[in-house]
C-alpha positions in Angstrom: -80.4 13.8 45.7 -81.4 15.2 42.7 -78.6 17.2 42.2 -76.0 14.4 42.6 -77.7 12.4 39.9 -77.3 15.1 37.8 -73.7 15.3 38.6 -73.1 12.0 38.2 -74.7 11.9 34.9 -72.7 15.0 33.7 -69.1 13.4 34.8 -70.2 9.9 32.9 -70.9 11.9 29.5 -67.9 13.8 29.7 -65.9 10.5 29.9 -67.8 9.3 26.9 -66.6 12.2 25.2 -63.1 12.6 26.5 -62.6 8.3 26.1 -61.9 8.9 22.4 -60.5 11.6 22.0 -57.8 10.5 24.6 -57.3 7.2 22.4 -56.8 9.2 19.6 -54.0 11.4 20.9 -52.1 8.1 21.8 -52.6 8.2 25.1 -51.3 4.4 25.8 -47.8 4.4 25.2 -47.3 2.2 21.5 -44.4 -0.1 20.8 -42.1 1.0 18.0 -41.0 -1.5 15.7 -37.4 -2.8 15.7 -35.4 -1.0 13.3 -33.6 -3.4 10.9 -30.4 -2.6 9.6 -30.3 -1.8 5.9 -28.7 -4.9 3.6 -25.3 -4.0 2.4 -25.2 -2.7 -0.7 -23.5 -5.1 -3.1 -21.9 -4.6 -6.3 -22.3 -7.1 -9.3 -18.7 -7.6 -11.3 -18.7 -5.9 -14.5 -18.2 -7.9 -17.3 -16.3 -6.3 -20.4 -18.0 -4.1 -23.1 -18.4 -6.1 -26.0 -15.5 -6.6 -28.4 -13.2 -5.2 -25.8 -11.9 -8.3 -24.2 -8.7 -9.4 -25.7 -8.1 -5.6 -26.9 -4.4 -5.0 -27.9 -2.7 -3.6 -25.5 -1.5 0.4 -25.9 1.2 0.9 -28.1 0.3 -2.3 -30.4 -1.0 -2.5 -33.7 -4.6 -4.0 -34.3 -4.8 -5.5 -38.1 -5.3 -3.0 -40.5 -6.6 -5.8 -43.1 -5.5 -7.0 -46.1 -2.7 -5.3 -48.5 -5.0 -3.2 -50.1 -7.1 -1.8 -47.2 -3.6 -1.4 -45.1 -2.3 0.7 -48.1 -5.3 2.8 -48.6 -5.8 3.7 -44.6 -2.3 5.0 -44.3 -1.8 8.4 -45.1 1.9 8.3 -46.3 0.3 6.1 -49.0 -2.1 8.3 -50.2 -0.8 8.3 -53.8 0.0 4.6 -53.7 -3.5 3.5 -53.1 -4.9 5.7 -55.7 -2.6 4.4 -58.8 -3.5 0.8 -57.7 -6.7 1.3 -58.4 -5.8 2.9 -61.4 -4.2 -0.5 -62.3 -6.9 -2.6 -61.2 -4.8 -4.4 -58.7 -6.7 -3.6 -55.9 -8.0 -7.2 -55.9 -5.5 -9.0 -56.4 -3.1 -7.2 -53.8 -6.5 -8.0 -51.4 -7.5 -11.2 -52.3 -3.8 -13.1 -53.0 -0.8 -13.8 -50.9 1.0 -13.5 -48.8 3.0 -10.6 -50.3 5.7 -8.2 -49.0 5.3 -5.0 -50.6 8.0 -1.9 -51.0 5.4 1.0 -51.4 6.7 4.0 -52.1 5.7 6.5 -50.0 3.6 10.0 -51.6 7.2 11.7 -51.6 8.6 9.1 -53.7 5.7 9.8 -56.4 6.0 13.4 -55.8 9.6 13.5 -57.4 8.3 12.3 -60.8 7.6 15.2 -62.5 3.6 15.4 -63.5 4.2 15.0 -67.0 5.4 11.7 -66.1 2.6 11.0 -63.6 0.3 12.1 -65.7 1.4 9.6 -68.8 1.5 6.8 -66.2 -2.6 7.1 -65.9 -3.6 6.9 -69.2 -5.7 4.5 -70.5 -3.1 3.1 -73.1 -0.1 2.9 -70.5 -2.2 0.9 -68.1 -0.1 -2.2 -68.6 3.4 -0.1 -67.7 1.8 0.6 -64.5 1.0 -2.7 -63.5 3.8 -3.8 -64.7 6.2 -1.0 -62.4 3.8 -1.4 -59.5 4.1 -5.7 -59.8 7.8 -5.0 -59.9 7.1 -3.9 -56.0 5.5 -6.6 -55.1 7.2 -9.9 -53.9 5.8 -13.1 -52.7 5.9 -14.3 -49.4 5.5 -12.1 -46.1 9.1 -11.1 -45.2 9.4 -8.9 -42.5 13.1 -6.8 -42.2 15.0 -8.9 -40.8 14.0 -12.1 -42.6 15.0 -10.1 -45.9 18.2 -11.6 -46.9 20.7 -10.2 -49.7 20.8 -11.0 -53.1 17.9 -10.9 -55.9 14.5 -11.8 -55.0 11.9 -12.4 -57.7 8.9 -10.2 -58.3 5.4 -10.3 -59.7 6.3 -9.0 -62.1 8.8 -11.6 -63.5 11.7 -9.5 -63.0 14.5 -9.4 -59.8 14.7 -6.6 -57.4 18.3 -6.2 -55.8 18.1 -6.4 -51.7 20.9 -5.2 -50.2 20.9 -5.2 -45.9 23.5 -2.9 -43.7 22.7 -3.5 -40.4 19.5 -1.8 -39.7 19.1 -0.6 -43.1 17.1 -2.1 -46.0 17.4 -0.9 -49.7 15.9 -2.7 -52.5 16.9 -1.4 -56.0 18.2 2.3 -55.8 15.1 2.8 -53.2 15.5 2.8 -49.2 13.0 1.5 -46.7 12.0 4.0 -44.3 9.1 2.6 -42.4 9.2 -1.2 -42.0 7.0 -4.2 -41.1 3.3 -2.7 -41.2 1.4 -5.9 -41.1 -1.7 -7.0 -43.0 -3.7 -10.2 -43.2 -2.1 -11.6 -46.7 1.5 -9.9 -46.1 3.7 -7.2 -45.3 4.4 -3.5 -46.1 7.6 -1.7 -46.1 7.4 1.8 -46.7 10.2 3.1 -49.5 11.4 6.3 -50.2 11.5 6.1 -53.9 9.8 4.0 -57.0 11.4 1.1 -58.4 11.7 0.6 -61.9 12.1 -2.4 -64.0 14.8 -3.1 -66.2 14.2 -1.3 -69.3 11.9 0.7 -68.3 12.6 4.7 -68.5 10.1 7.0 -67.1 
């Protein structure tokens, strides 16, 4: 009798032992939770970097400024750009307008030999250069083909001579090589040699 007692005892501590340990190992089966599906990934529209809506498109010109800033970013102008500021006209080509201007090109002032470039700078010539560099300069903003033949007046006071063959422009002796570069206050035509006013002799 004793001996079942004892028995009996030693199987119920053994449960009380095992009983957590079995719980602990997951002995009842658990429930997984349902799985739910990821949400799709969406993608928010991009809106346009700043100042790049309404962007010209390839191949077009954006505004190169007014007559003075188009003149000075342009390297074929180089020369040009420098002599106006010689003349102080830098303003007034800016500011003023519209204007369609034959700028001769760095070739153009190239051909006049230094000597004559050099006399063209000094202080006391200063009026002759504005004066030949007015003479380039008419108002209005005419592109090519809205310059018609005949004499057109300058700033300058005097008439240049423009004379139209089909495709080709020449105004004076000089010949437009590069046409219609547009600016805020005007136009630029690109000529291949400087136009001189009437009695003047370089």
């Amino acid at each position: 009798m004793r001996q079942q007692l004892k028995k009996t005892i030693a199987a119920t501590a053994l449960g009380a032992i095992l009983m957590p340990i079995v719980a602990a190992c997951g002995g009842q089966p658990t429930a997984e939770a349902p799985t739910q599906p990821a949400p799709e990934a969406t993608t928010a529209p991009v809106a346009p970097a700043p100042g790049t809506q309404g962007s010209p498109a390839p191949g077009t010109q954006a505004n190169a400024g007014n007559v003075t800033d188009l003149i000075g970013s342009n390297p074929s102008l180089s020369t040009l750009s420098s002599v106006i500021n010689e003349a102080d006209l830098s303003n007034t080509l800016g500011e003023g307008g519209p204007y369609t201007v034959f700028a001769p090109s760095d070739q153009a002032f190239a051909a006049l030999p230094a000597e004559t470039r050099e006399r063209l700078l000094r202080e006391e010539n200063r009026q002759l250069l504005r004066q030949i560099l007015t003479y380039h300069v008419v108002p209005g903003s005419l592109t090519a083909n809205q310059l018609q033949p005949g004499q057109v007046q300058t700033q300058a006071g005097n008439s240049v001579n423009v004379q139209v063959d089909g495709q080709q422009v020449r105004v004076n002796e000089a010949r437009v090589i590069q046409p219609d570069l547009q600016a805020s206050n005007g136009v630029v035509h690109i000529v291949d040699r400087i136009i001189l006013p009437p009695n003047v002799n370089l």
